[in-house]
N, C-alpha and C positions, 0 to 999 in steps of 0.2 A: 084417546090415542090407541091404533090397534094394537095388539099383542104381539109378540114374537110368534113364531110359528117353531114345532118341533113335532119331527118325525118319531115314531117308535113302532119298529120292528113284532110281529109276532106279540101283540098287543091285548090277544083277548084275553090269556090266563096268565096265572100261575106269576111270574118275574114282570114280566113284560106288561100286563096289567095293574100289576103295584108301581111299576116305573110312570104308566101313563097316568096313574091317580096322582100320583106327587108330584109331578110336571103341572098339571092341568088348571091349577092354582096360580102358573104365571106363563103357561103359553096357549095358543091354539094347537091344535095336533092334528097330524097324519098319523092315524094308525094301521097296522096291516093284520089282517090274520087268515090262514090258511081257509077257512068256514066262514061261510055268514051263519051264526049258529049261537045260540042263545048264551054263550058266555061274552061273543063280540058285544051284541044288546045291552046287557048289564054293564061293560066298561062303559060304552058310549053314554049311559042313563046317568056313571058314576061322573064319568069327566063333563060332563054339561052340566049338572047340579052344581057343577064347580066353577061355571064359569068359559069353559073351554067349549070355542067353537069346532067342529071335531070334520074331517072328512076321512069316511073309512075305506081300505081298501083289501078285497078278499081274493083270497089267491095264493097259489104258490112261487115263493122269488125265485124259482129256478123255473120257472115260467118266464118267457121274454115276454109274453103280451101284458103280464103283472106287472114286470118291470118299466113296460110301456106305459103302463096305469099311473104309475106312482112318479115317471116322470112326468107327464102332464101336467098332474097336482104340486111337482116340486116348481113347473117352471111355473105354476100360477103361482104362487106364495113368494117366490123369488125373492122380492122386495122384503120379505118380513123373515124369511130362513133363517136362523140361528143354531140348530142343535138336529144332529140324525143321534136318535141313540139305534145302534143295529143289534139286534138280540135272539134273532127268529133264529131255530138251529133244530136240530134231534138230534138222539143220540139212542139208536137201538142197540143192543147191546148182542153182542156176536162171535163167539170162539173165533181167536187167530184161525185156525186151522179150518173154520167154515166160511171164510170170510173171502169171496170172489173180489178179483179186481173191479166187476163192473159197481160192487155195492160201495164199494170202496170208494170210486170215483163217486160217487152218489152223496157220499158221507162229505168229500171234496167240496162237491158243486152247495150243498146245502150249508153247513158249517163255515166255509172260507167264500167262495168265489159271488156265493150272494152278498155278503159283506161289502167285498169289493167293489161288486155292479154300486150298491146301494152309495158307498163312499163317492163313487166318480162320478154318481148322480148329482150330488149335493155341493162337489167343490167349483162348479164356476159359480154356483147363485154365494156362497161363504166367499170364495174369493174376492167377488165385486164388491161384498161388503166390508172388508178387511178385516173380519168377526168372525169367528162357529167353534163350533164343538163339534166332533165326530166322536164317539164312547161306544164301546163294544162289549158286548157281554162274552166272557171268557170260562174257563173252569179253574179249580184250582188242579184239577186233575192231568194240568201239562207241566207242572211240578212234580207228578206221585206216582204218574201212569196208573195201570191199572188194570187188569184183565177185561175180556170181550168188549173193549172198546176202544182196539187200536186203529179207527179209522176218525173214527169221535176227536180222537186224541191228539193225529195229527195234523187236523183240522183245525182244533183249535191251537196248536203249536204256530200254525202256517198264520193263524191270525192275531195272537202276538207280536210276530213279526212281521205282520203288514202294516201294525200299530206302529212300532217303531221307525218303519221306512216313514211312512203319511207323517207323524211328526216333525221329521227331518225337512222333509219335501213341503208338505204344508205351512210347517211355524212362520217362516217371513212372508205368509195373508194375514198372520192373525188367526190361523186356526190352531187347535190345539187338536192333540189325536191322544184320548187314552183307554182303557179297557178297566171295568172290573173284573176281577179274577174270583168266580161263584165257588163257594164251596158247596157241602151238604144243605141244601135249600129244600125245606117240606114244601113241595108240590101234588095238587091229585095225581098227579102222571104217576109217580113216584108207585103208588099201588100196583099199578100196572105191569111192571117191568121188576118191581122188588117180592120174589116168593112169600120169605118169611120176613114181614114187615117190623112186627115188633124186636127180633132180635139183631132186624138191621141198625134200628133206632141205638137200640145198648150197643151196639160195636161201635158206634157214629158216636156217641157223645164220650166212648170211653177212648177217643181218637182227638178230642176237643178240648182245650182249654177251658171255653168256656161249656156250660154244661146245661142245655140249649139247642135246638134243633134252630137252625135258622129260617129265617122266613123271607118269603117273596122282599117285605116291607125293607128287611135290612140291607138288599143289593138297590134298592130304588132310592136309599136314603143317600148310599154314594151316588148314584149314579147324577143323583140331583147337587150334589157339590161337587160333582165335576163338572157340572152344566152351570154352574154358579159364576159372578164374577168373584170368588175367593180363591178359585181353582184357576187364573189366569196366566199362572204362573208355571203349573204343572203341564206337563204334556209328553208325551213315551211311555207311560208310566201303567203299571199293571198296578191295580191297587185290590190287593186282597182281603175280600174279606168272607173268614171261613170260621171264625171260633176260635183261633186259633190252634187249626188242625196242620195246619202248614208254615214253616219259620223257614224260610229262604231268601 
C-alpha cells in the first residue's frame, strides 16, 4: 500500500530537518530547502534509510517559479496528500530604527505570505480527500516580542492568525489548521546571529522552566502529533512548546 505523502518546508536543517526525520517513518515527503547544499544531502540519506520516498525541491518560496516547482509535485501526489508542515522563514535581526519598509515587506513575503502560497497549494488536493493537516511553525516570540526583530515578529503574529482563519474556513473538509509555537531552539544558525553565545545560553535557561536548551527534535515531536490521528480533534490551536518560558 503506498504511503501518505507529506510536504516540509525549509527542510534541510536545523527544525525543519528533525520534523522531516520523524515524519519519514510513516510518509513519503516533499521537501524544500533554499540550497542544494550538503545539509539538503544528508536529510535526504537520513529520510530514505527510513523508508521515505523523498522528491526535493531547492529554491526560494518567495520565488514564483519554486512555488511553480512545488505545485507540480503537489499535483502529482495529489491522490496520496495528507500533511503540508510549512516552517521555511528567517529571521534577521534589525534595530526598529534601521529597519526600511522594503526589508520589512521582505520579512512579510518570507515569514507569512510563503505560508500562505504553500497553504492554497495544498487545500484542493486535502479537500478532495476530506483529510489534511496543514501545521505551521511559529515563535513563542509573538507572545514576548522582543527587540530587532519587529518584522520577524509581525510576521509570525500575521501567521497565527492565518492559522486561525484556515481552521475556521478549512475544518468542514476535514482539515485541521495548527501551529507550533518554537521557543528557544539550539540551532547552528543560532552562532551566527548570537554575539556572546554562552552567556545567551544562561539568560535562556534562567528564563525557562525547564532547564534545557531545546532542541530541533522537541518541535518535530509536536509537530508529529499534530500530524497524528490523536490530534483530530485539535485544530486553531497554537501549541507551545518552549520550556516553559512562556505561560499565556
Amino acid at each position: 500500500m503506498a504511503r501518505p505523502v507529506a510536504i516540509v518546508t525549509g527542510a534541510g536543517s536545523g527544525i525543519g530537518a528533525a520534523i522531516a526525520a520523524r515524519l519519514a517513518d510513516r510518509y513519503d515527503l516533499i521537501l524544500t530547502h533554499l540550497h542544494d547544499d550538503p545539509d539538503l544531502h544528508n536529510v535526504l540519506a537520513t529520510v530514505e534509510q527510513r523508508g521515505a520516498a523523498t522528491a526535493a525541491i531547492t529554491g526560494d518560496l518567495t520565488d514564483p517559479l519554486t512555488i511553480d516547482t512545488l505545485a507540480h509535485e503537489v499535483e502529482h501526489a495529489a491522490d496520496r496528500l495528507e500533511v503540508l508542515v510549512s516552517n521555511a522563514g528567517a529571521y534577521p535581526r534589525i534595530p526598529w530604527t534601521s529597519l526600511d519598509l522594503d526589508t520589512f515587506r521582505e520579512q512579510i513575503e518570507i515569514n507569512l505570505i510563503t505560508h500562505a502560497a504553500c497553504a492554497q497549494l495544498v487545500t484542493p488536493s486535502l479537500t478532495a480527500r476530506g483529510h489534511g493537516r496543514i501545521i505551521t511553525v511559529s515563535s513563542v516570540l509573538t507572545q514576548l516580542g522582543r527587540v530587532d526583530l519587529a518584522a520577524y515578529i509581525a510576521a509570525k503574529s500575521g501567521l497565527e492568525g492565518l492559522v486561525r482563519a484556515l481552521a475556521r474556513e478549512l475544518g468542514p473538509h476535514g482539515i485541521t489548521v495548527n501551529c507550533v509555537r518554537a521557543g528557544s531552539i539550539e540551532v547552528p544558525a543560532e552562532h551566527a546571529v548570537v554575539p556572546d553565545h554562552d552567556a545567551m545560553i544562561t539568560r535562556q535557561l534562567n528564563r525557562q522552566c525547564v532547564k534545557r536548551r531545546g532542541h530541533p527534535d522537541d518541535i518535530a515531536a509536536a509537530v508529529d502529533f499534530l500530524a497524528s490521528p490523536d490530534a483530530g480533534f485539535i485544530t486553531g490551536q497554537c501549541l507551545t512548546v518552549d520550556g516553559g518560558w512562556c505561560m499565556t
